[in-house]
C-alpha positions as CSV (number, residue, x, y, z in Angstrom):
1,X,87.0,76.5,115.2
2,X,89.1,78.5,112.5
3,X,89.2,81.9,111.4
4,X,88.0,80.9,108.1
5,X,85.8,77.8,109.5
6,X,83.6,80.6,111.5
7,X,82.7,82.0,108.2
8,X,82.3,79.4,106.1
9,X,79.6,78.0,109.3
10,X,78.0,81.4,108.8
11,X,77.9,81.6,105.1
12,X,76.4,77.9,104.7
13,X,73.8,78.4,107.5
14,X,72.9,82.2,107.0
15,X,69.7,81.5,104.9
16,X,68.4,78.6,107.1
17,X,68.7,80.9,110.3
18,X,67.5,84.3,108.4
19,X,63.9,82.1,107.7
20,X,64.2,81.1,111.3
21,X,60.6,82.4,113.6
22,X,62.5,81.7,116.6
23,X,64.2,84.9,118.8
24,X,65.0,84.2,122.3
25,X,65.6,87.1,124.3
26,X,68.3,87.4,126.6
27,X,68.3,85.0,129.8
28,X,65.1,83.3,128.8
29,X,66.2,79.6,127.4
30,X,64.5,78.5,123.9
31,X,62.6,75.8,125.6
32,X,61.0,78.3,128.4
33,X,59.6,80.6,125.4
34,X,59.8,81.0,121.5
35,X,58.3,84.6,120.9
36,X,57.2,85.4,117.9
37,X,59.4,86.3,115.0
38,X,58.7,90.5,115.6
39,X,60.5,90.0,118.7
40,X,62.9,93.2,118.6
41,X,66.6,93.0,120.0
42,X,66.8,96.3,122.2
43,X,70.4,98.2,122.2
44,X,71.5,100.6,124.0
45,X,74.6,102.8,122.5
46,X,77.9,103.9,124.4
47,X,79.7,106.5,123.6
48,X,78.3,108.8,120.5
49,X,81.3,109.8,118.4
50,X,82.4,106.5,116.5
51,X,78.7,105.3,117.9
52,X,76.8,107.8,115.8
53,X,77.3,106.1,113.2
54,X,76.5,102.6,114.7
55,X,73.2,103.6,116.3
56,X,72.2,104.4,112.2
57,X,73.3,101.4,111.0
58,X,71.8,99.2,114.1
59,X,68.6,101.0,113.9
60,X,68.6,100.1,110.1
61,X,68.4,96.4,111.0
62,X,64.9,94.9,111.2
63,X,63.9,93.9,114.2
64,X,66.0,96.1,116.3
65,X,65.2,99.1,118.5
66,X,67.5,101.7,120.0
67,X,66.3,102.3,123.5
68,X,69.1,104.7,125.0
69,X,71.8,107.0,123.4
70,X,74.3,107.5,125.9
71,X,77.4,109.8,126.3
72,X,78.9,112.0,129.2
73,X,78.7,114.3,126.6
74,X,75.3,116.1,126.4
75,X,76.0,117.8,123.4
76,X,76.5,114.4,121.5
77,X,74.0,112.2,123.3
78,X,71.1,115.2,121.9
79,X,72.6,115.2,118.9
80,X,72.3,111.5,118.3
81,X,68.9,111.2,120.0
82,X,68.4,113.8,117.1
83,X,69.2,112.1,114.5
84,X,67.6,108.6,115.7
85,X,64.0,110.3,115.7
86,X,64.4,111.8,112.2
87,X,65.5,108.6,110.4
88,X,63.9,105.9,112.4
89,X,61.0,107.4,114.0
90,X,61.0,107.9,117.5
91,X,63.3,109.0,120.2
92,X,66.3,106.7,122.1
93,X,66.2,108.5,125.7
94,X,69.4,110.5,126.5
95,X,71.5,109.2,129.5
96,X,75.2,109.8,130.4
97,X,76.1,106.6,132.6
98,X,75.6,103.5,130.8
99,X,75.2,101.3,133.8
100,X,71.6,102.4,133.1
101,X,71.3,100.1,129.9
102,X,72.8,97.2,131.8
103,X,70.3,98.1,134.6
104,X,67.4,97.6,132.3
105,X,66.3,94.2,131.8
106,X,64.4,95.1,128.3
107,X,67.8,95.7,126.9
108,X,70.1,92.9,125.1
109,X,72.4,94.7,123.7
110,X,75.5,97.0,124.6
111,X,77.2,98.8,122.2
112,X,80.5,100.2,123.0
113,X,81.9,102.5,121.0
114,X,83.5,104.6,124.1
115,X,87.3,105.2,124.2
116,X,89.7,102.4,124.8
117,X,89.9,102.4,128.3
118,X,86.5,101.3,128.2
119,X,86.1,99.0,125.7
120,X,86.6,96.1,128.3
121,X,85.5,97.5,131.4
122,X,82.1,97.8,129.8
123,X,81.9,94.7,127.8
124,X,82.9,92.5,130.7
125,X,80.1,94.8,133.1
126,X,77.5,94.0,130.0
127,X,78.3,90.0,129.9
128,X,78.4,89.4,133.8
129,X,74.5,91.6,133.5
130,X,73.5,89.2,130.8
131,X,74.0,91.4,127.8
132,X,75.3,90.7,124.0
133,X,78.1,93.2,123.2
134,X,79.1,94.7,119.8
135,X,82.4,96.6,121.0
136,X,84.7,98.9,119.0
137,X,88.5,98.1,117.8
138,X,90.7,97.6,120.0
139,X,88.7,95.5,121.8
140,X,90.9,95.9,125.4
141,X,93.5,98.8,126.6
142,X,95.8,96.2,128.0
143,X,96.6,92.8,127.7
144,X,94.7,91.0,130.5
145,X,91.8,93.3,130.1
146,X,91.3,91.3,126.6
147,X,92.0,87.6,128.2
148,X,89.4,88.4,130.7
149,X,86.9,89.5,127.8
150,X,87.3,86.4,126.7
151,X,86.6,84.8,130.4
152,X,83.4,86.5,129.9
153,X,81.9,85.9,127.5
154,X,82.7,82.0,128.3
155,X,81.4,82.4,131.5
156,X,78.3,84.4,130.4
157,X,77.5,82.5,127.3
158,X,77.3,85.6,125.5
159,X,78.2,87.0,121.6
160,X,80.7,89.5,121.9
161,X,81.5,90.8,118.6
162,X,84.4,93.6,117.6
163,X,84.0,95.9,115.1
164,X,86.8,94.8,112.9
165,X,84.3,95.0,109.8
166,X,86.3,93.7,107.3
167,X,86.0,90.5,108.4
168,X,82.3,90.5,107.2
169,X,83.7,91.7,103.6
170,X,82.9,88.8,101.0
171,X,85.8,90.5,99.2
172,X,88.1,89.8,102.2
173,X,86.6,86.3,103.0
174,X,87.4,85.6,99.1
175,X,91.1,87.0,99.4
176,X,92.1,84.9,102.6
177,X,90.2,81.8,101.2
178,X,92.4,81.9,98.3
179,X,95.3,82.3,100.3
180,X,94.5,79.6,102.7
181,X,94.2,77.4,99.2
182,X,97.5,78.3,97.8
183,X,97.2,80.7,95.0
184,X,100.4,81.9,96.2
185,X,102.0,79.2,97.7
186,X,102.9,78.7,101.3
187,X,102.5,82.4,102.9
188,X,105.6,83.6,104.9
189,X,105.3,87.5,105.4
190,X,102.3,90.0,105.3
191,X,103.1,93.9,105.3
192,X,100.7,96.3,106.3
193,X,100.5,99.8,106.3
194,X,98.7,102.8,107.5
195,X,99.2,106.7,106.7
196,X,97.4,110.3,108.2
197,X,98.1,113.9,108.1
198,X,97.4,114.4,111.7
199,X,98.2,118.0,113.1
200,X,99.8,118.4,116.4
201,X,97.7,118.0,119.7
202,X,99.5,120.2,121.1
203,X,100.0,121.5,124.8
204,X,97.4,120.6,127.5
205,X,96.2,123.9,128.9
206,X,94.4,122.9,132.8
207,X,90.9,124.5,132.5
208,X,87.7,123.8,134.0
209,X,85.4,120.9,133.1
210,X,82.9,122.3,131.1
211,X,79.2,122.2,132.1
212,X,77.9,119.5,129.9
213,X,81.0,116.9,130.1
214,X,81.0,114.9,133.1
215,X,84.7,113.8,133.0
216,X,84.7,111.4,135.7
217,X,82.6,109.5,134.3
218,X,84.8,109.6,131.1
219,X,87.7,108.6,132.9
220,X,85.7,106.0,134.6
221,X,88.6,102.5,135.3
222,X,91.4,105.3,134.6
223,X,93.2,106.3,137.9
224,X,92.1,110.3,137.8
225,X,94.3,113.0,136.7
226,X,93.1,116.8,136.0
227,X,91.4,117.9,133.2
228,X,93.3,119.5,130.6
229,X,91.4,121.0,127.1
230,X,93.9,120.0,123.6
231,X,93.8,122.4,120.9
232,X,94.1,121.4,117.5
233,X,94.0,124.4,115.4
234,X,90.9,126.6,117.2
235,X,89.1,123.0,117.6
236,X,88.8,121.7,121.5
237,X,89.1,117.7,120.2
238,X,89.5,116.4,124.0
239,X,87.1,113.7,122.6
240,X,90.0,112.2,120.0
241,X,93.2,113.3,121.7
242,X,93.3,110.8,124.1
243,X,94.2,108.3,121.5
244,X,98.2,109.7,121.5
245,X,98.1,109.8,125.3
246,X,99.0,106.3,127.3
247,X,96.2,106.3,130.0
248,X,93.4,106.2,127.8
249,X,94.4,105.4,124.5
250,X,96.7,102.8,122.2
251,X,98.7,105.0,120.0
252,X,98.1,105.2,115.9
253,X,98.8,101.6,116.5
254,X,95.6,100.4,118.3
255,X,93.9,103.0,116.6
256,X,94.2,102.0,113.1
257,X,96.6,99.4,113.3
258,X,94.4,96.7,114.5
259,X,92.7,96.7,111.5
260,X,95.4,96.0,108.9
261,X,96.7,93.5,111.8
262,X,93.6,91.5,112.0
263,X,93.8,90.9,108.0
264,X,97.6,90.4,108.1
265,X,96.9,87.6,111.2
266,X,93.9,85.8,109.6
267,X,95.6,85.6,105.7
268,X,99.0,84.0,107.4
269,X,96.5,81.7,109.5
270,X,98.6,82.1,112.8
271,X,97.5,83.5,116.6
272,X,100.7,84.6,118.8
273,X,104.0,85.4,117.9
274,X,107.0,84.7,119.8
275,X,109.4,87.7,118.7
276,X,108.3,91.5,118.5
277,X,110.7,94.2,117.7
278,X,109.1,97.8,117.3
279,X,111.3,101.2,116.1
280,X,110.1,104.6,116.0
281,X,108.7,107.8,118.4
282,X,107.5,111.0,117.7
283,X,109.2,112.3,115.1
284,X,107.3,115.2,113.3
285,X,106.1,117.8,116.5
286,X,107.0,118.9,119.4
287,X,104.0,118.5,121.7
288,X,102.1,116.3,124.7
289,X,101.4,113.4,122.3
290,X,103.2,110.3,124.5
291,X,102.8,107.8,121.5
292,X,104.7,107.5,118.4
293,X,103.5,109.1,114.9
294,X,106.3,107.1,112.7
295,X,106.2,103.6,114.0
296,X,107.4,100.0,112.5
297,X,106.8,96.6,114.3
298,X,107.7,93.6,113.5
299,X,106.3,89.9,114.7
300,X,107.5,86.7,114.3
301,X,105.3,83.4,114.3
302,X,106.4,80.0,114.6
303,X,106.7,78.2,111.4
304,X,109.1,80.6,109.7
305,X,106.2,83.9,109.4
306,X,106.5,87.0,110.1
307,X,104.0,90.3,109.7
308,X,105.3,93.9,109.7
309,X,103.0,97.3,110.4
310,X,104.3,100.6,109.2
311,X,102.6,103.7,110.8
312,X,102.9,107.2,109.3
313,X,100.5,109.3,111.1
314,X,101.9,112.8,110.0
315,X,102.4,111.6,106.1
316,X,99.8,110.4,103.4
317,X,102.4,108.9,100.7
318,X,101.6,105.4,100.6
319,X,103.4,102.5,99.4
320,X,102.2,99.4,97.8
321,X,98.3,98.9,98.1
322,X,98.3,101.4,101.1
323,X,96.9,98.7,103.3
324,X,98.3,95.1,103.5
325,X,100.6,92.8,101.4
326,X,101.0,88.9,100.9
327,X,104.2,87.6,100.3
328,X,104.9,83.8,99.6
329,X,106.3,81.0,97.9
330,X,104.7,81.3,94.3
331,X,103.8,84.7,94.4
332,X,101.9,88.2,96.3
333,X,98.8,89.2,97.4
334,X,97.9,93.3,97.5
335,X,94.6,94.4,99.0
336,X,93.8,97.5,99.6
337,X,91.5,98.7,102.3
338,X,88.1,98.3,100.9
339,X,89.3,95.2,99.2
340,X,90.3,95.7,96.3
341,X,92.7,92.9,95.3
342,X,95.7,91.8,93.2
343,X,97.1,88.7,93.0
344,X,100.7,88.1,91.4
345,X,102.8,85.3,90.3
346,X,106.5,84.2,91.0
347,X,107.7,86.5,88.2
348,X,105.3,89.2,89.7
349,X,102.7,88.7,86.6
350,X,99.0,90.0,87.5
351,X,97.1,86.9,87.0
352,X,93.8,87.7,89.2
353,X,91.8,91.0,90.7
354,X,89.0,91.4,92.2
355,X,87.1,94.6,93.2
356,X,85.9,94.6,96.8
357,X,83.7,97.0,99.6
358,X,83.3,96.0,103.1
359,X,79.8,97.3,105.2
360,X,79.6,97.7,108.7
361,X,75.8,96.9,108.2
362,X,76.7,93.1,107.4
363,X,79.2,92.8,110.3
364,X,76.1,94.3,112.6
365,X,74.1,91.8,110.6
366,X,76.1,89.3,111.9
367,X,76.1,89.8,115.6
368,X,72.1,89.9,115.5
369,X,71.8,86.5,113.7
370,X,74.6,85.0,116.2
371,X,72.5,86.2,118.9
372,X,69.1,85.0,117.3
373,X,70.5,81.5,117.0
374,X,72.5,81.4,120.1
375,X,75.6,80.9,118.1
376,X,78.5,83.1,119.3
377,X,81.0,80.9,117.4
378,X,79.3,81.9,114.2
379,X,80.4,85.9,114.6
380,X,83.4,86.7,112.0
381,X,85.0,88.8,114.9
382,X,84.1,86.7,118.1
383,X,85.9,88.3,120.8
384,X,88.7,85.9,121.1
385,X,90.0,86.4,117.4
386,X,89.4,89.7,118.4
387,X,91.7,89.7,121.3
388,X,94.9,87.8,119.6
389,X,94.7,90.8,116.9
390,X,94.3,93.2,119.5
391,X,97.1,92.0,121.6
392,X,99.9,92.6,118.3
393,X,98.9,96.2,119.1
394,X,99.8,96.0,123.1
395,X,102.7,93.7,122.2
396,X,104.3,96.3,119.8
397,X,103.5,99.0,122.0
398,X,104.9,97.2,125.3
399,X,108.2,96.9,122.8
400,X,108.3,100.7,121.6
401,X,107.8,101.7,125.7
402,X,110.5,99.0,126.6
403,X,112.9,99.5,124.1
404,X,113.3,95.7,123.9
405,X,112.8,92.8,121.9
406,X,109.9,90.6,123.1
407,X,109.9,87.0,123.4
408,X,106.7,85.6,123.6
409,X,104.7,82.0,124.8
410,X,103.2,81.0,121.3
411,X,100.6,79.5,123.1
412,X,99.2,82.9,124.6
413,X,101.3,85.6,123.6
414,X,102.5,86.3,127.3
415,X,105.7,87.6,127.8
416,X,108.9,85.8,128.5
417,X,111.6,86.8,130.8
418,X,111.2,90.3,131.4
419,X,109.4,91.4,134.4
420,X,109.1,95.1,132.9
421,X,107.6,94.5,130.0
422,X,105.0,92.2,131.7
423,X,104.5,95.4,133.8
424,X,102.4,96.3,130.9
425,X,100.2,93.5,130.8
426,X,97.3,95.1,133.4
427,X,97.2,98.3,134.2
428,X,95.9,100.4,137.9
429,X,92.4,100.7,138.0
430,X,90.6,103.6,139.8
431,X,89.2,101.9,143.0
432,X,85.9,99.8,142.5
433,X,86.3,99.7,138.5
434,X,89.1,97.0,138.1
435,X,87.0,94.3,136.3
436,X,86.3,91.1,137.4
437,X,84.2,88.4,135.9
């Protein structure tokens, strides 16, 4: 099924499922049991920076429950656990391993919002224990970790949803509808954009773990190194630095990327390219960041497309809407990054806009009401769609690290030809965390 299909299925079937008594919890089949409709789906919540904000908005839901806020960070698991009892009422228990939630057979959720290495360690751990999984953008740190994702949440039956939450934006859906319908013609090239003012990370200075950080859990399927604190200004950020560095993190390009990707990928309709080309480094400081802050990529699809990402993560002059551009036969798309859209013709006349928002509520909404109904096809960011926009990211980042043009199978983006850059595709895993499903 289709990009667009998926949401069209969801949008024509969302009020017959919403009226639906019916919640069958996790490895029970609907005709063992049909518990009543205050059933609650139980989550637990991985990783409290970026998952702060998603324990709120999944403990907003109805019918859902927060059981465990969990971080190897004791200052940020309290701190959630805080906030959860003032706003919903009672108290998620603290924990710092998050084996515990997949442990607990109350639980049907995971939510991963840990740091890339991570993202599919856990979520294929949480399918093979029987668990739904709402994991953060990107959805993998490598190549194959995403294609086995995929394998498990096949294997598992599960709903695996990634947080690209613009896919849930009726402004978005309307944009790439209209697209897909021809407003501008036959659509050849998307742009897309994304600028920061990030300071420098600086120089890692070794130092001693502190007390209430349990790092090796942190580094978890990362082969170990030593601990090293990052200084950004007088702020120890060790908890967002890992982003520039290659063991743990994707560069400004699987960072923030991903998401102007995913739009770019789903408006031009295609899955894998067959030609990446990426140019750029670290251009503005001197310091231990490993992945570029001025960054361009290019990919080419079959059919005559092509998509381009610009990265400026130490300059906040943008060009265009700022987030992603539509370029075709009878005219141009703009949307900006809350969805805000302009639509031009041939002689680049505004003849349509449209104002937009996008709310990670509905995307959560989403993954509940897939789950409820046993429809993982119906999620607007099912993990496979997930994986081929993740997999741009690894593919222009496997090109930058190269310094080579990519040739690529359109049938699965795998690299042609070049036995170093298909060194990428998997990484080493610390002994007994490489994932298997």
């Amino acid at each position: 099924m289709s990009d667009l299909l998926n949401r069209r299925h969801f949008l024509s079937t969302s009020v017959a499922t919403a009226t639906a008594a019916s919640l069958v919890p996790v490895g029970v089949a609907q005709e063992e049991k049909t518990p009543p409709a205050n059933d609650e789906i139980i989550v637990g919540v991985m990783g409290l920076g970026r998952g702060h904000s998603l324990a709120r908005s999944f403990t907003q839901q109805d019918g859902v429950k927060m059981k465990y806020a969990c971080d190897i960070d004791d200052y940020r698991a309290s701190a959630c656990a805080d906030d959860i009892e003032k706003s919903a009422g009672y108290r998620p228990e603290t924990i710092s391993d998050f084996r515990q939630i997949l442990d607990d057979p109350d639980i049907d959720v995971l939510v991963c919002a840990a740091p890339n290495h991570w993202h599919a360690p856990a979520t294929i751990m949480a399918c093979n224990a029987g668990k739904h999984v709402y994991v953060e953008k990107p959805c993998s740190h490598n190549p194959w970790e995403g294609e086995m994702m995929v394998k498990a949440a096949r294997k598992n039956q599960r709903c695996v949803q990634m947080g690209s939450q613009r896919r849930s934006s009726d402004a978005f859906i309307t944009a790439v509808q209209k697209l897909h319908e021809g407003i501008i013609g036959r659509v050849y090239q998307s742009q897309s954009w994304y600028n920061s003012l990030r300071p420098s990370m600086g120089k890692g200075v070794a130092a001693e773990v502190p007390a209430h950080f349990d790092y090796d859990l942190w580094q978890g399927p990362a082969p170990r190194v030593p601990y090293k604190e990052y200084i950004m200004g007088d702020a120890r950020n060790h908890h967002y630095n890992w982003h520039w560095l290659w063991h743990w993190g994707n560069g400004e390009l699987g960072n923030n990327g991903v998401h102007a990707l995913d739009i770019c990928r789903w408006g031009l309709g295609v899955d894998y390219p067959v030609r990446v080309t990426s140019s750029g480094g670290r251009y503005r400081w001197d310091d231990d960041q490993e992945t570029p802050d001025t960054h361009v990529v290019a990919f080419e699809f079959e059919d005559k497309q092509q998509i381009t990402w610009t990265g400026l993560s130490c300059n906040k002059h943008t060009i265009g809407s700022g987030f992603v551009g539509f370029f075709g036969e009878e005219g141009s798309m703009e949307i900006d990054g809350n969805g805000n859209t302009k639509i031009y013709d041939r002689a680049d006349k505004l003849i349509e806009e449209f104002s937009g928002s996008y709310d990670q509520n509905v995307h959560i909404a989403n993954l509940l009401s897939a789950i409820r109904n046993d429809d993982p096809m119906s999620l607007f960011a099912e993990i496979e769609t997930g994986h081929k926009s993740t997999l741009l990211c690894h593919l222009g980042n496997i090109a930058h690290r190269t310094g080579r043009t990519l040739i690529c199978r359109p049938e699965d983006g795998h690299i042609i030809g070049d036995e170093k850059a298909m060194g990428y595709w998997k990484r080493e895993y610390e002994p007994g965390w490489e994932p298997t499903v």
